[in-house]
C-alpha positions in Angstrom: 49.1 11.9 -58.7 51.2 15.2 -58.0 48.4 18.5 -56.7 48.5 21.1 -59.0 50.3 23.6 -60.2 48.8 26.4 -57.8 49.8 24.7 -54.8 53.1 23.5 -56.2 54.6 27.1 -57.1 57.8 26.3 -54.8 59.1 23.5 -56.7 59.3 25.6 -59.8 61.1 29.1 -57.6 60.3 31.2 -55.0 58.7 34.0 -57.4 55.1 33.9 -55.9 56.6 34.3 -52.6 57.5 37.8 -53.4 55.2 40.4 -51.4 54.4 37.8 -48.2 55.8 39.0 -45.1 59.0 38.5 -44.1 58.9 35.1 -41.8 56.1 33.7 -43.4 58.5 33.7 -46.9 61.1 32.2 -45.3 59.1 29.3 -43.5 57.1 28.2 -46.2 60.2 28.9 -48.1 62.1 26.6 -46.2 58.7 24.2 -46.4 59.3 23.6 -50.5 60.9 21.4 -52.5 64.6 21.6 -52.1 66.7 21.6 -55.8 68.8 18.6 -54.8 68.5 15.5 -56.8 65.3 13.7 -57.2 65.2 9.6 -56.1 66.3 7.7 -59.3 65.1 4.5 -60.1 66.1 1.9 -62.6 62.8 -0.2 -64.5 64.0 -4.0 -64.2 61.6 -5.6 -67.0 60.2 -9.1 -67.7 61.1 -10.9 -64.8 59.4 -14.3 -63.7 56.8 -13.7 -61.1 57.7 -16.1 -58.0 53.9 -17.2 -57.6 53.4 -17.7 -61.6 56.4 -18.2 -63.2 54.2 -17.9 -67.0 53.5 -14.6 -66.0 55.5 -11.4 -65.1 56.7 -8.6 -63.1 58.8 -5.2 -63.3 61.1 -4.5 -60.8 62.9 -1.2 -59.8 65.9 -0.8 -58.6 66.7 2.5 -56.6 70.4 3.6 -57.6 70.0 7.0 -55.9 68.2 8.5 -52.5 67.8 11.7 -51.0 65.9 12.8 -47.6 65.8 16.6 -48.3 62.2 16.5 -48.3 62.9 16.1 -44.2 61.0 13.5 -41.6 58.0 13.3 -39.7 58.0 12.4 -36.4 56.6 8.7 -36.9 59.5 8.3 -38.9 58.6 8.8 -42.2 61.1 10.2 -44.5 60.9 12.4 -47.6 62.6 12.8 -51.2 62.4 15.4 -53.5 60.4 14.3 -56.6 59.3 11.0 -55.6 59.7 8.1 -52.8 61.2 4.5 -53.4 58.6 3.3 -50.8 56.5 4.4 -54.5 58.5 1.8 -56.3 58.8 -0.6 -54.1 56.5 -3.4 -54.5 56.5 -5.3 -57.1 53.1 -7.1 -58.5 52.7 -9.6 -60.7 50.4 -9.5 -63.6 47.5 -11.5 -63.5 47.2 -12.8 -59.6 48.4 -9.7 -58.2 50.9 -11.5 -56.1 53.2 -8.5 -54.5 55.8 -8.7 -52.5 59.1 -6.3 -52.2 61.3 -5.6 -54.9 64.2 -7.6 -51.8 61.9 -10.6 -52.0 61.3 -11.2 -56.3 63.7 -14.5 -55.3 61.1 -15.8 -53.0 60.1 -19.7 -53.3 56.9 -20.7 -52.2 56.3 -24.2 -51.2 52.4 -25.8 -51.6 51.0 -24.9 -48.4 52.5 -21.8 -48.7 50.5 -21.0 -52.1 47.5 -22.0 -50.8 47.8 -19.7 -48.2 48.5 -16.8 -50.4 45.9 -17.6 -52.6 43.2 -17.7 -50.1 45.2 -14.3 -48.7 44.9 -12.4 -52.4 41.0 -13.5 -53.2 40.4 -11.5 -49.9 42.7 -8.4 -50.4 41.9 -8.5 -54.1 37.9 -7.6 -53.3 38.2 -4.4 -51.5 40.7 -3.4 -54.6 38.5 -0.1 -55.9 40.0 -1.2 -59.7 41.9 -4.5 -59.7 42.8 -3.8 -63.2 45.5 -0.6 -61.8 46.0 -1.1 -58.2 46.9 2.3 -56.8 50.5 2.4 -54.8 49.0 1.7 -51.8 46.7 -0.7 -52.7 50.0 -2.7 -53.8 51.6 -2.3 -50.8 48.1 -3.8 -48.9 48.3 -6.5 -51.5 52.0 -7.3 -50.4 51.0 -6.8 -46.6 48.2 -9.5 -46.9 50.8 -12.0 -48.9 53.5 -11.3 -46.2 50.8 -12.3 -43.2 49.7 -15.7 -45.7 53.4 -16.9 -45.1 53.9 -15.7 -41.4 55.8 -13.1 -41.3 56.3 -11.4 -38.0 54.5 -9.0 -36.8 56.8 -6.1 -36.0 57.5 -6.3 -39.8 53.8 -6.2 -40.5 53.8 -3.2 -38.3 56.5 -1.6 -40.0 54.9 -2.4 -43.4 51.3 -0.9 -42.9 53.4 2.0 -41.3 55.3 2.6 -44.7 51.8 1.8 -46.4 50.4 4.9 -44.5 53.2 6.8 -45.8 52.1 6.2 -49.4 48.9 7.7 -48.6 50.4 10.9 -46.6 52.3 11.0 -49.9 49.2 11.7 -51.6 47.5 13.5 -49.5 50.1 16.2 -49.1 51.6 16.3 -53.1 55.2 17.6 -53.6 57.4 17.3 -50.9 57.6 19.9 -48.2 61.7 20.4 -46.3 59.8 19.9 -42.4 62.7 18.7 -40.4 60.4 16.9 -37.8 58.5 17.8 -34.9 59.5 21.1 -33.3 60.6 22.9 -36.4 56.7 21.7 -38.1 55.3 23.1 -34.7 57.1 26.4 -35.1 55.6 26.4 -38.9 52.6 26.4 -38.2 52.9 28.8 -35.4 54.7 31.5 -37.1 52.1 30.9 -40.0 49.1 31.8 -37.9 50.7 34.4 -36.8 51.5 35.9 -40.3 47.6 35.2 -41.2 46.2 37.9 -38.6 48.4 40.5 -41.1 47.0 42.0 -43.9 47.4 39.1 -46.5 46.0 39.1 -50.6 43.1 36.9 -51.3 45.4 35.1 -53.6 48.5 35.1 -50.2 45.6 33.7 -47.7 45.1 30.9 -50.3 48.5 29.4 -50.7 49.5 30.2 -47.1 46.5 28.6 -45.8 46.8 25.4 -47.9 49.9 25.0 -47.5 49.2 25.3 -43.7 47.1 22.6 -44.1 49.8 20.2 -45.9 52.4 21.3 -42.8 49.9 20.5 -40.1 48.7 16.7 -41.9 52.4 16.3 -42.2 52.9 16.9 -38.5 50.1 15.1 -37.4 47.5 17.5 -36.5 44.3 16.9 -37.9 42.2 19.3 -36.6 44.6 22.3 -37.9 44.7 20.4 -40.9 41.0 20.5 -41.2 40.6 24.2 -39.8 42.7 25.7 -42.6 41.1 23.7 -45.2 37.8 24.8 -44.1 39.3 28.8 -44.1 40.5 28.1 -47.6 37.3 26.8 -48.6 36.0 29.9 -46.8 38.0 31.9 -49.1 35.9 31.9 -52.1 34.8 29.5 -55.1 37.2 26.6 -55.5 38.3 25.9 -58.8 38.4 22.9 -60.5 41.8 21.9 -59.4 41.3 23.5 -56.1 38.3 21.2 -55.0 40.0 18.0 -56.5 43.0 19.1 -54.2 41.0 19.3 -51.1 39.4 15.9 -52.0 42.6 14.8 -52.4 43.4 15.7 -48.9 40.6 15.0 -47.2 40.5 11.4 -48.3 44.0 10.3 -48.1 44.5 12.0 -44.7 40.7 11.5 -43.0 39.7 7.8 -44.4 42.9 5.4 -45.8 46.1 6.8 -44.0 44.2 6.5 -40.1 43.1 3.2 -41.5 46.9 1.7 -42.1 47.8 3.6 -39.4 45.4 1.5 -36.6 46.7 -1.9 -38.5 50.4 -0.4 -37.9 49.4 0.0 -34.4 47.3 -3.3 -33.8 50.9 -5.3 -35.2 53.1 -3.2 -33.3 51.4 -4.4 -29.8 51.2 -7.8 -31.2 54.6 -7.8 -31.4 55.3 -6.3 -27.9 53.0 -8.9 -26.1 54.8 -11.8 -27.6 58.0 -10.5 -25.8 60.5 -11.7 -28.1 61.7 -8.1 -29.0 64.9 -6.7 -28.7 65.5 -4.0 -26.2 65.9 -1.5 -29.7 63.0 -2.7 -31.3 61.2 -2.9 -28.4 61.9 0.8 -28.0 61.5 1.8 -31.3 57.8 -0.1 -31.0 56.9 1.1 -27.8 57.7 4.6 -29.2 55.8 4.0 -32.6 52.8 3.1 -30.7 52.4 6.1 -28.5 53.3 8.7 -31.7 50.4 6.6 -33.9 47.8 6.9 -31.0 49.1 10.9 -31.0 48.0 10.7 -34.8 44.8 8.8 -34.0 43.8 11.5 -31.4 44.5 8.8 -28.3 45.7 11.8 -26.7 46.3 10.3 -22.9 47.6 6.8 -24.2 50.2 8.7 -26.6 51.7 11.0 -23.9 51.6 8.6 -21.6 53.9 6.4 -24.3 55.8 9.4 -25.3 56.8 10.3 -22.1 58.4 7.4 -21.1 59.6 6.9 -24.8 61.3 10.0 -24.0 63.5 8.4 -20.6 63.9 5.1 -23.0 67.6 4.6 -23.1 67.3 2.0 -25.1 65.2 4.3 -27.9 68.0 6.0 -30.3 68.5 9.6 -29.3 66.4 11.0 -32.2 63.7 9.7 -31.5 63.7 9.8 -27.8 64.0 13.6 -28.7 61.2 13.8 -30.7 59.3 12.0 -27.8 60.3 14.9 -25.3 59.0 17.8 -28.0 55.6 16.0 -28.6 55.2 15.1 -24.6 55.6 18.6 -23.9 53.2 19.8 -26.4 50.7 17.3 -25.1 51.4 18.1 -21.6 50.7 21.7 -22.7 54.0 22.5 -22.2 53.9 24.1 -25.9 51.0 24.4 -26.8 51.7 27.3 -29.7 49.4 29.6 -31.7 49.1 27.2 -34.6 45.3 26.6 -34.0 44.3 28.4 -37.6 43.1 31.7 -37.1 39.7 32.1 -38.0 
């Protein structure tokens, strides 16, 4: 479900920009939807579900990508006008089965459908509407099926990861260009600046909500929450207004935290066992410390990020990220972005 319209002004121009003061145009101007090409997908019907062959499943298949909705700093990356990660699970009618759209040739001996059945009753029950699982209830359902047969857990990490982006997805509506840590920190900084100006009633409203989008993306929840409680301050909601800032508030306070801490608990799983890679290993280690940093672990995570940061087995991107976010934690940078009240 996209926000509405009011919050989504960017992806349709720059018009309602006109009159905002000169920086804050250009960041949150740089923060909408850029007019490349949106993700395309291709609807593959009618094929034979693997764990009932009588029964059956639509497929996607993504013939085009884009990242110029930007990255977050655990990773996540963004498309203009939709995410594969939206398209790819498939689930079967019926039992629900789900796997990834890679994995519709799968073969499941006995034990194995035993396993999975026993796996799906439970995943099945917490469903809020089994009859139109939401995206990221699918990707749950495929996350329990993939644990049924063993899979390892640094991929069971990685899935709840990409899980928790479905519901960031959500939470924050049309895609925002934030080009990861430092230049979301400067955002929001410059942005609460610009809010102690002299601002319309109608300005204050879009800046501050899309303040509140920028700082979820970034991973700071209590900016997140205090622009959401300033817009609230603002004045009656309207109708799409409130459902917006339910919208929000749910996805980002209840189910994204929740996939995140089953992201984390894998991701240690898989360190103890010791059979990592020195990249994965890195890329784990790293992980970890940025999804306690999300959490609010704050001493665990820049403990983690500071030595992700001297990883030379971490790729340099990420060990760069590490540096920015140590330093902000270390109160190195600690910014003006608290929202001005």
């Amino acid at each position: 479900m996209q926000h509405a319209g009011w919050m989504n002004r960017p992806a349709r121009g720059m018009a309602w920009m006109r009159g905002l003061p000169g920086a804050l145009a250009l960041l949150l101007g740089l923060a909408a939807a850029s007019p490349a090409a949106a993700v395309r997908v291709v609807p593959v019907d009618n094929l034979p579900c693997p764990f009932d062959p009588s029964a059956r499943v639509r497929g996607f298949r993504m013939v085009l990508d884009n990242r110029v909705g930007g990255w977050d700093a655990d990773t996540a990356t963004f498309a203009k006008e939709g995410q594969w990660r939206s398209f790819r699970v498939a689930t079967c009618e019926g039992s629900l089965f789900s796997v990834y759209q890679e994995d519709l040739s799968i073969q499941l001996d006995a034990r194995q459908r035993r396993a999975v059945e026993q796996a799906l009753a439970l995943a099945k029950a917490k469903l809020v509407d089994p009859a139109k699982p939401t995206v990221t209830e699918r990707h749950q359902l495929a996350l329990a099926v993939y644990a049924a047969l063993g899979r390892p857990p640094l991929q069971l990490a990685d899935g709840y990861l990409e899980a928790s982006w479905t519901a960031r997805d959500r939470a924050v509506g049309e895609t925002m260009l934030l080009e990861g840590p430092a230049f979301t920190r400067r955002l929001l900084d410059m942005g609460a600046l610009e809010l102690q100006k002299p601002l319309s009633p109608a300005q204050q409203r879009t800046v501050r909500f899309n303040l509140a989008r920028v700082a979820h993306r970034g991973g700071y929840a209590a900016e997140r929450d205090a622009h959401l409680a300033a817009f609230e301050a603002l004045g009656p909601l309207s109708e799409e207004e409130a459902l917006a800032v339910q919208i929000l508030r749910e996805a980002a306070g209840r189910l994204e935290p929740s996939l995140q801490r089953e992201a984390l608990r894998y991701y240690e799983i898989a360190l103890k066992r010791g059979d990592l890679g020195p990249a994965d290993a890195a890329r784990a280690r790293y992980l970890s410390a940025e999804l306690r940093r999300r959490l609010g672990e704050r001493g665990p995570a820049l403990q983690g990020l500071r030595a992700a940061a001297v990883d030379p087995a971490l790729e340099p991107r990420l060990r760069e990220m590490a540096a920015v976010l140590a330093a902000e934690l270390s109160g190195v940078s600690v910014g003006a972005g608290q929202a001005a009240q």
